[in-house]
C-alpha positions as CSV (number, residue, x, y, z in Angstrom):
1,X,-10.1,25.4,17.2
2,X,-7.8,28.2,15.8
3,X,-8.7,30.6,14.2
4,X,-9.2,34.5,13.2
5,X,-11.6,36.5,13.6
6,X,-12.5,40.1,11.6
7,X,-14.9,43.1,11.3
8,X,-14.1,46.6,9.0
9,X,-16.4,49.6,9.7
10,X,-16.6,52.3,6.3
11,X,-16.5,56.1,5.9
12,X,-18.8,55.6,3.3
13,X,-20.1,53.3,0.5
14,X,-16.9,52.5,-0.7
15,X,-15.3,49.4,0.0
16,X,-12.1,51.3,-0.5
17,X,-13.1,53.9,2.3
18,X,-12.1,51.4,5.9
19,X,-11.7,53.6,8.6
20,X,-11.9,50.6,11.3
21,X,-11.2,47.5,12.1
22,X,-11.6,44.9,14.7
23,X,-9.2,41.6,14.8
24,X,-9.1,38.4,17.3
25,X,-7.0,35.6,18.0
26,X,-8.6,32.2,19.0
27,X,-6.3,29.6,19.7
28,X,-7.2,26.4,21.4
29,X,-10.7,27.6,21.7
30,X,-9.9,30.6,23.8
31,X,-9.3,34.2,22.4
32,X,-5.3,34.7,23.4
33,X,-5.2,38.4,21.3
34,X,-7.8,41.1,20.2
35,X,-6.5,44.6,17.9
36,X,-8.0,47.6,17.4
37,X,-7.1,50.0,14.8
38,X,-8.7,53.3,13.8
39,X,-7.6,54.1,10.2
40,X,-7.5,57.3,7.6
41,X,-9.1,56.4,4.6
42,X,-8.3,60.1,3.4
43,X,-12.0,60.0,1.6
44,X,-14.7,61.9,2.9
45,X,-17.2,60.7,5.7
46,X,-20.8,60.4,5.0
47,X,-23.3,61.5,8.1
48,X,-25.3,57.7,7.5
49,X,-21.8,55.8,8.7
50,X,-21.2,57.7,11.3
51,X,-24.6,57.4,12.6
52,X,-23.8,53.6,12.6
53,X,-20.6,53.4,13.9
54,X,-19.6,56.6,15.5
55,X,-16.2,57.2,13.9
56,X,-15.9,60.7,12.7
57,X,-12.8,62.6,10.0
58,X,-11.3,64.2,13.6
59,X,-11.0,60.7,15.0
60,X,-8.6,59.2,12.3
61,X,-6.8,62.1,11.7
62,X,-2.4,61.3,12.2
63,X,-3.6,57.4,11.9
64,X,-1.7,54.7,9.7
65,X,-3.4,54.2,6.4
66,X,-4.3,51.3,5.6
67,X,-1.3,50.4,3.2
68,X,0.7,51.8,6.3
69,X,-0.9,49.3,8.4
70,X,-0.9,46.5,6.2
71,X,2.8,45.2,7.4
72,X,1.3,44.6,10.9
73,X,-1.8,42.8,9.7
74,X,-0.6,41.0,6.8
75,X,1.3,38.6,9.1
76,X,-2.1,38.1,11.9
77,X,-4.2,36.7,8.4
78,X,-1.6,34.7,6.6
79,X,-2.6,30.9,7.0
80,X,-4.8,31.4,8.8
81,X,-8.7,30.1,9.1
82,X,-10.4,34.1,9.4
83,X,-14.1,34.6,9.9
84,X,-16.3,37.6,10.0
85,X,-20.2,38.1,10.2
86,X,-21.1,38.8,6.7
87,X,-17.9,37.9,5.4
88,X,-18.8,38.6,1.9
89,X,-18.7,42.6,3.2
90,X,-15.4,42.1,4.9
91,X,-13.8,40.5,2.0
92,X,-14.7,42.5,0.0
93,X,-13.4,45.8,2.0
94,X,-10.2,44.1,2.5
95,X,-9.7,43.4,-1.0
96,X,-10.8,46.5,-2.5
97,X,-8.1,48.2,-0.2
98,X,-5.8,45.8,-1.2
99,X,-6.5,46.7,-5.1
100,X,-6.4,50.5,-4.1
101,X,-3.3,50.4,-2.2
102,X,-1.4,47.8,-5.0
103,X,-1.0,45.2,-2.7
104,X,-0.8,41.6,-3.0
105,X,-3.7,39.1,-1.1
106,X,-2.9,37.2,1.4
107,X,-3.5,33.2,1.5
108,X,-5.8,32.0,3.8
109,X,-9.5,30.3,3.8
110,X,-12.3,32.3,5.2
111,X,-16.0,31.5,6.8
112,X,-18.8,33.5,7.1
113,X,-20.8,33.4,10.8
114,X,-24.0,34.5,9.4
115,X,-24.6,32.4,6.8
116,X,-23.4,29.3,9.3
117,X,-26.1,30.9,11.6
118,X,-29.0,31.1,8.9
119,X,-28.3,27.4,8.2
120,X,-27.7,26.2,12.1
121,X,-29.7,28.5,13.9
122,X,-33.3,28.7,11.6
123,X,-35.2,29.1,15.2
124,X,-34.2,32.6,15.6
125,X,-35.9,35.4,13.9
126,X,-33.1,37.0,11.8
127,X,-29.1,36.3,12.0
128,X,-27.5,39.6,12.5
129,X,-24.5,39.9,14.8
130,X,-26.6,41.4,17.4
131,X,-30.0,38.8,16.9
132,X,-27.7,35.7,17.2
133,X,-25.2,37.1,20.0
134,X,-28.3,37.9,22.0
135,X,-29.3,34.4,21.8
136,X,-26.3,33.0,22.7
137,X,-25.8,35.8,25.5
138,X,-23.3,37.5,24.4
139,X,-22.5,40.8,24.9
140,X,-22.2,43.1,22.0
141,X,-21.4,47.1,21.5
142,X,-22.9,46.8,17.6
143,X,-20.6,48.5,15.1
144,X,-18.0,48.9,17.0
145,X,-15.1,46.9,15.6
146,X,-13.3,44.9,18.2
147,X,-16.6,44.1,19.6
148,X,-17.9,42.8,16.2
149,X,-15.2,40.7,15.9
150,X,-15.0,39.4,19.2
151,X,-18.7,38.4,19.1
152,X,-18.8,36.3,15.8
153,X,-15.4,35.0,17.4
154,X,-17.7,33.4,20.3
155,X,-20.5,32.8,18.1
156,X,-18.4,30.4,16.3
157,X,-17.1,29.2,19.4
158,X,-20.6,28.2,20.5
159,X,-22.1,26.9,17.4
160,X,-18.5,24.2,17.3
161,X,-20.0,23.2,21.0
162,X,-23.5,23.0,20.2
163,X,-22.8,20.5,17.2
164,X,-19.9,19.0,19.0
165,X,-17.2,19.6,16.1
166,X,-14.2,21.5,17.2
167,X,-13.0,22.4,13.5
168,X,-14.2,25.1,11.6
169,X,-13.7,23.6,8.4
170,X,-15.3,20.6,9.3
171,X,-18.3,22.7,10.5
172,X,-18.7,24.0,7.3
173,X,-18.7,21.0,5.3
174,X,-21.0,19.3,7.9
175,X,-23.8,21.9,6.7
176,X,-22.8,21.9,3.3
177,X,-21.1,25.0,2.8
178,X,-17.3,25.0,1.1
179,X,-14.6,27.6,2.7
180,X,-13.7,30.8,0.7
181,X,-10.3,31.2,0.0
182,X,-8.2,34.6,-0.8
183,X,-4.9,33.6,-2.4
184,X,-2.6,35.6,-4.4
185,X,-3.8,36.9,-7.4
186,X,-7.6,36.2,-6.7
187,X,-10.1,35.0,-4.2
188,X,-13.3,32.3,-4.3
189,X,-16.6,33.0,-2.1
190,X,-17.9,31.3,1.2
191,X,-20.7,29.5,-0.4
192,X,-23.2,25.7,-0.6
193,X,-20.7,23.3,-1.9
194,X,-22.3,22.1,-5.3
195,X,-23.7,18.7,-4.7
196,X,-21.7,15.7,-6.6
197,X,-23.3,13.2,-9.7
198,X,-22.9,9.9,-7.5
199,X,-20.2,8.1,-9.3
200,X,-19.9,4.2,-9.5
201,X,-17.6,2.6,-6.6
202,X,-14.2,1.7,-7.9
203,X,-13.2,-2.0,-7.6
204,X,-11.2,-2.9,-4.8
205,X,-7.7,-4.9,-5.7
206,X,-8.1,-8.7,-5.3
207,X,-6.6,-10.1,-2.1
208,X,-4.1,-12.2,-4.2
209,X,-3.0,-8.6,-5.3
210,X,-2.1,-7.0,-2.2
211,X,0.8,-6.7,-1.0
212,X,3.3,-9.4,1.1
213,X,1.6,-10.4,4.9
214,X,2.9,-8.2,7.6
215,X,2.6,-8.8,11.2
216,X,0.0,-6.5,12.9
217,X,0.2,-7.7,16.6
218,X,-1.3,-4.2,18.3
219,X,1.4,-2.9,19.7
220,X,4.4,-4.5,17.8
221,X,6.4,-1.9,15.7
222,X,5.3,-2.5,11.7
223,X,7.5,-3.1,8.2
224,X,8.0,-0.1,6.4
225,X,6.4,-1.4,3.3
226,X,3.4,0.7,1.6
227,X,0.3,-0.9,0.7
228,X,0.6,-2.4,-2.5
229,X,4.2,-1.8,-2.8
230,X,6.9,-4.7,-4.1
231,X,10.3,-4.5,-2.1
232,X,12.6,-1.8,-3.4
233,X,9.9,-0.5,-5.7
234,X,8.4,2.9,-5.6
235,X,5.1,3.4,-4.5
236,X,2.2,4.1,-6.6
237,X,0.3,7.7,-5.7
238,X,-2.6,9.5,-6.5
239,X,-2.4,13.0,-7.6
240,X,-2.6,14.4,-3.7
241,X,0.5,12.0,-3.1
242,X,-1.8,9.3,-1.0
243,X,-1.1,5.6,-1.7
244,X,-4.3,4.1,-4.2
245,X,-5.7,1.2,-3.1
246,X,-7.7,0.8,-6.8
247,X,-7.5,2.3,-10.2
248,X,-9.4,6.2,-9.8
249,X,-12.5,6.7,-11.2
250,X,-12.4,9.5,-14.4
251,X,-11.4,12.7,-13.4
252,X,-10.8,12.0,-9.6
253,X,-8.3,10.1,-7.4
254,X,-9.7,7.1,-5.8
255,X,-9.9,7.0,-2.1
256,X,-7.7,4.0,-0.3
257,X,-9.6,1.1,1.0
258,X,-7.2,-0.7,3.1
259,X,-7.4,-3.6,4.9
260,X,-5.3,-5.1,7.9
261,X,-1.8,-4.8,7.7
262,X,-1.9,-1.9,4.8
263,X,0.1,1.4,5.2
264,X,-0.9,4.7,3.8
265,X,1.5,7.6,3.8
266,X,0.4,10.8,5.3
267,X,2.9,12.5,4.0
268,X,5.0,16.0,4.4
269,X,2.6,18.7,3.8
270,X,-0.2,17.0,6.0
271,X,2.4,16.2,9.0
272,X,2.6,19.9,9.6
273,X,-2.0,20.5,9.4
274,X,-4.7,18.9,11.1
275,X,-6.0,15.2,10.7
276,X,-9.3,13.7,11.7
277,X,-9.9,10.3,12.7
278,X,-13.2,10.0,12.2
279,X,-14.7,6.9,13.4
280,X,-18.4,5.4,12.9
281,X,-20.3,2.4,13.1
282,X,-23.5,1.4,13.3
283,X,-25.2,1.7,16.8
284,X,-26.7,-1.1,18.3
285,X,-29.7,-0.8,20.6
286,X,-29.6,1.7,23.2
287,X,-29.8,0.7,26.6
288,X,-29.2,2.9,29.2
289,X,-27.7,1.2,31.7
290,X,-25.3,-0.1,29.4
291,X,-22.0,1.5,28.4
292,X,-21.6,3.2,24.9
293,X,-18.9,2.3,22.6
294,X,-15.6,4.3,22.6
295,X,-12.7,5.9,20.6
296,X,-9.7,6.3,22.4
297,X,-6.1,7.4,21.7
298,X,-3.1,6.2,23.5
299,X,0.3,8.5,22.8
300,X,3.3,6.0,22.8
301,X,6.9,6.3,23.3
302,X,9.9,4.4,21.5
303,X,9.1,1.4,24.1
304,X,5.8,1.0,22.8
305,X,4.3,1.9,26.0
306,X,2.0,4.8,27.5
307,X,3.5,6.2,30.4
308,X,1.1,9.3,31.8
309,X,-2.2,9.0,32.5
310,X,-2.9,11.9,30.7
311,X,-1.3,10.7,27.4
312,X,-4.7,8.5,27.1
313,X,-7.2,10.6,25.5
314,X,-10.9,9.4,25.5
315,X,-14.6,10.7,26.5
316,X,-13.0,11.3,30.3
317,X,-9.8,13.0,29.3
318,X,-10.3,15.2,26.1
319,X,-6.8,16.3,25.2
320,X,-3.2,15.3,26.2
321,X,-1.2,18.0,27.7
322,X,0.5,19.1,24.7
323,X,-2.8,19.9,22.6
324,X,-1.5,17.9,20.0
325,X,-4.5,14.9,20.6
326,X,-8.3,16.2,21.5
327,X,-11.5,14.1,21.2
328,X,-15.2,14.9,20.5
329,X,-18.3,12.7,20.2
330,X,-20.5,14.3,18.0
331,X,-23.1,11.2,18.0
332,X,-23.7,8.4,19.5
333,X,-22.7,6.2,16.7
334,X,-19.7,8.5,16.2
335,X,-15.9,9.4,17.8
336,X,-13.6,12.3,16.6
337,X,-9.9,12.2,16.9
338,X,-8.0,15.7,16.1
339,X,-4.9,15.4,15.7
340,X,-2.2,18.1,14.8
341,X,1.0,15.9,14.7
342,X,3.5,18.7,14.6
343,X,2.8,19.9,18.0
344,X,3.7,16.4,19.4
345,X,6.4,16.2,22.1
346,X,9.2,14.4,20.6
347,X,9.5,11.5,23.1
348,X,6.0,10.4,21.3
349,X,6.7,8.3,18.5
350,X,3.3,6.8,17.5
351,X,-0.2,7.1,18.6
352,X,-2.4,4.1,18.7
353,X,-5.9,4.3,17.9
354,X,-8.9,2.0,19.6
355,X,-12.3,1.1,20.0
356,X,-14.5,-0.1,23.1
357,X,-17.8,-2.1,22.2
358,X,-20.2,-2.2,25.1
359,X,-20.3,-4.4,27.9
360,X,-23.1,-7.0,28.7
361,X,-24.5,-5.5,31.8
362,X,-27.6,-6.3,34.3
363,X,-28.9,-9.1,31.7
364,X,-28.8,-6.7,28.9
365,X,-27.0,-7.5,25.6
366,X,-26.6,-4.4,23.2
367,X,-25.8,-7.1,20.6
368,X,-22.6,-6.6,18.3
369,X,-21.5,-3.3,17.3
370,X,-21.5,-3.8,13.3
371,X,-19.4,-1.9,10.5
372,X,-17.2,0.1,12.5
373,X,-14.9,2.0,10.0
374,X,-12.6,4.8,10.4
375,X,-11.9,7.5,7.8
376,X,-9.0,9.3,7.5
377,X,-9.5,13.2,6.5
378,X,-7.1,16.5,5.7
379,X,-9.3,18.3,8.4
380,X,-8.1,22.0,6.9
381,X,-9.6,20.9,2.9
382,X,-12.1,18.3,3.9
383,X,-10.1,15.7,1.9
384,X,-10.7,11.8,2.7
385,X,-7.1,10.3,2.5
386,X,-7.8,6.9,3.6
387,X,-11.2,4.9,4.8
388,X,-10.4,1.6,6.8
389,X,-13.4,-0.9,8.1
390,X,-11.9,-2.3,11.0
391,X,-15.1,-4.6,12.0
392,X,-17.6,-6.2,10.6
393,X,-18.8,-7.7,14.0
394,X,-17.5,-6.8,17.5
395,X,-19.0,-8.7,19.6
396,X,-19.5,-6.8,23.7
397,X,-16.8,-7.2,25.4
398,X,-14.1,-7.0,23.1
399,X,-11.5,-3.7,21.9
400,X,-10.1,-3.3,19.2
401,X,-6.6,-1.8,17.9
402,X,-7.6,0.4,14.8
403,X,-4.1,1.1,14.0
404,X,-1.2,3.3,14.8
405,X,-0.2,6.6,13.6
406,X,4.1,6.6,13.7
407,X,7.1,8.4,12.6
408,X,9.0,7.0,9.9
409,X,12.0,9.2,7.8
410,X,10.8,12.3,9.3
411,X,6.9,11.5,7.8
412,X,3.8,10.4,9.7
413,X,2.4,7.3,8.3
414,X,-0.8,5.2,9.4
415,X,-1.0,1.4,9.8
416,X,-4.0,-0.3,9.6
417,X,-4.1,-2.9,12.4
418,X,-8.1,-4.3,13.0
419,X,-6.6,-6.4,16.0
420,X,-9.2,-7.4,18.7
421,X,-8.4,-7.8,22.2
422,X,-10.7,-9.3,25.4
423,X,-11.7,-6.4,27.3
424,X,-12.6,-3.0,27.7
425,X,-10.8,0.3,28.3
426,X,-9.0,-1.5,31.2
427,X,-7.5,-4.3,28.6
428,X,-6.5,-1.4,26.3
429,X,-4.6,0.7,29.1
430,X,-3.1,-2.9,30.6
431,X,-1.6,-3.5,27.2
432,X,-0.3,-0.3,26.3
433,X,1.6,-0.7,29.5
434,X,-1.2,1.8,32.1
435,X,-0.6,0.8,35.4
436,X,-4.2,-1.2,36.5
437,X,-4.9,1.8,39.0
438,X,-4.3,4.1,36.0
439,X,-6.9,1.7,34.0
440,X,-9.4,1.4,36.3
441,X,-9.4,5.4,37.0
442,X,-10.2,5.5,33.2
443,X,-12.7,3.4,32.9
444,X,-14.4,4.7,36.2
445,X,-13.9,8.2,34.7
446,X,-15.3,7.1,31.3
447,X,-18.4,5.4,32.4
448,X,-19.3,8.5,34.8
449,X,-18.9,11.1,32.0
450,X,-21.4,9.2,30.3
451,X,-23.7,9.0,32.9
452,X,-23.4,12.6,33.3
453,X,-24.3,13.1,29.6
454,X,-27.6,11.2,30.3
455,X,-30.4,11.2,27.4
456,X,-29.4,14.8,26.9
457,X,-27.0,13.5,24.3
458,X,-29.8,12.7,22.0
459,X,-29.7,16.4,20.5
460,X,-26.7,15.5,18.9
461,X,-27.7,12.0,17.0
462,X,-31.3,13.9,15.9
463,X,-33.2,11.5,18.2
């Protein structure tokens, strides 16, 4: 949930004429900085513009230019995720100045709040900045810069929590659209991703092919041999440096099917982004009165143990203190795992991942929760590294141990475990070393969440 947002205000029709402009900081989910800068365009002002936004010749008179101003902002849009309401507008003023002035562009990928709006929010009558921040109450002083920017800030902010997905990227994608990008020497637009030819399923290795047995006892540190990799040999990699698990189909890397006791490395450039560990399965029947399956995280020391309460993140504690771990569940056949592993503390040296089925309760069976998988994605590009099915059948009553996430030569790697354990939540925090107070506080805290959501959670699974 970090992110940037923008809004330029014009002398005139030329993209080349800003005399405004608006910027502000969201980190975490919550706007930490906001700027506001009035700018010469030395170009004449036409009466239309400043009709709209009030800024007159006499008002940006002994202000920077913007080529003067561009050392400060440069550094506030590199890297960084930046939105604006009718981006293609913004984009374009920025680069047009950037052209004029004979500057470089920036890198960074870009989204565009209105057309997110005309695709998420067809109730509403129209999807300008006022229309939609109306709706979401919001207030708005239209046209003026800061407040433009701050209000498709919180726009975006809401439509993440209405949709219950707490990455902008993955918002995008979710609705189809593809992230612009400005990079040096050129730029692509916000727009529909193009829809792919469905290509035929790769053939998965034989199991006589894989590689030697490893031990994947939940909890037990693992062998540092990748999937499908002989001792001392080097392992073989797809074009984006990811372990394939078959040969790739023509044109495109295949994505890595493992199965229990596989490896993939996650490798350098990833260690320092966003991952997503995106879990699904296939819901069973619903019965109220009976609990809802459940991904949950458990942050682990060298010991192999979990020592804070808070370092379990699930549906009744969101995120561990150091922001690094956050969950979401955007359906009810569905849990989302965040996780930026170069904010963790250092004591944590692996993070397991896990899985509650529902508990028989009051004479009611949900019946067995079936093809439970978890998909491993680059969260910032969209990018599926690794998919692992981690259960065909689990029957209520029973956890399961996904895998682990865990440092090895200064890279984060994932091991895929599929272990399942007698229990719920309590049998997960009792083995990951949770005192049983500490366990039964999570489960208690757990099960009331959910009641607290009540059927009102069926907006989110389209029921």
């Amino acid at each position: 949930m970090d992110y940037t947002a923008i809004d330029f205000e014009t002398a005139n029709s030329s993209r080349t004429s800003a005399c405004a402009l608006g910027l502000v900081q969201v980190r975490a989910g919550v706007i930490t900085a906001e700027y506001d800068w009035l700018i010469d365009p030395r170009q004449r002002f036409d009466g239309m513009n400043i009709a709209i936004h009030g800024i007159t010749p006499s008002m940006v008179r002994g202000k920077p230019t913007f080529a003067e101003l561009w050392p400060t902002l440069k550094p506030l849009l590199q890297g960084e995720i930046v939105i604006a309401h009718n981006a293609a507008f913004d984009m374009s003023v920025l680069r047009y100045c950037l052209d004029d002035s004979s500057l470089g562009y920036p890198d960074f990928q870009y989204l565009c709040t209105y057309l997110l709006g005309k695709k998420m929010l067809q109730e509403l009558p129209s999807h300008k900045l006022n229309i939609i921040s109306q709706h979401f109450g919001i207030r708005l002083k239209h046209h003026d810069a800061l407040d433009d920017a701050r209000a498709a800030a919180l726009i975006l902010l809401k439509l993440m929590e209405q949709w219950q997905e707490f990455d902008p990227l993955l918002l995008a994608g979710s609705h189809g659209y593809k992230a612009g990008t400005m990079y040096d020497g050129g730029y692509t637009p916000f727009k529909a991703a193009p829809k792919k030819a469905a290509k035929k399923q790769s053939v998965r290795k034989k199991a006589d092919d894989a590689e030697p047995a490893v031990d994947v006892n939940p909890g037990l540190p693992v062998s540092e041999t990748v999937a499908g990799q002989a001792p001392g040999e080097a392992p073989a990699a797809s074009p984006g440096g990811q372990v394939a698990a078959a040969p790739p189909a023509a044109g495109a890397a295949a994505v890595p099917m493992l199965v229990r006791g596989q490896r993939v490395d996650i490798g350098d450039k990833l260690s320092a982004s966003r991952l997503l560990a995106a879990v699904d399965w296939d819901a069973p029947a619903s019965h109220p009165e009976v609990s809802q399956p459940e991904t949950v995280a458990f942050l682990l020391r060298e010991s192999g143990r979990c020592e804070q309460e808070r370092e379990l993140v699930f549906y009744g504690n969101m995120e561990d203190p150091s922001g690094s771990v956050f969950c979401s569940k955007p359906a009810a056949h569905m849990g989302h795992l965040y996780l930026q592993l170069n904010r963790l503390p250092a004591a944590i040296t692996r993070i397991a991942l896990a899985f509650t089925a529902a508990e028989v309760c009051s004479n009611r069976n949900p019946g067995p929760v079936r093809n439970a998988s978890v998909s491993l994605i680059d969260s910032r590009t969209g990018v599926r590294l690794a998919v692992f099915p981690f259960g065909q059948d689990i029957t209520p009553g029973m956890a399961v141990v996904i895998g682990e996430f865990y440092r090895y030569k200064d890279k984060w790697r994932f091991a895929a475990v599929g272990e399942q354990l007698p229990g719920d939540l309590t049998a997960l925090c009792s083995h990951y070393g949770l005192e049983a107070g500490s366990a039964a506080k999570a489960q208690a805290e757990s099960a009331a969440a959910a009641e607290a959501e009540g059927p009102e959670h069926n907006h989110l699974t389209g029921e």
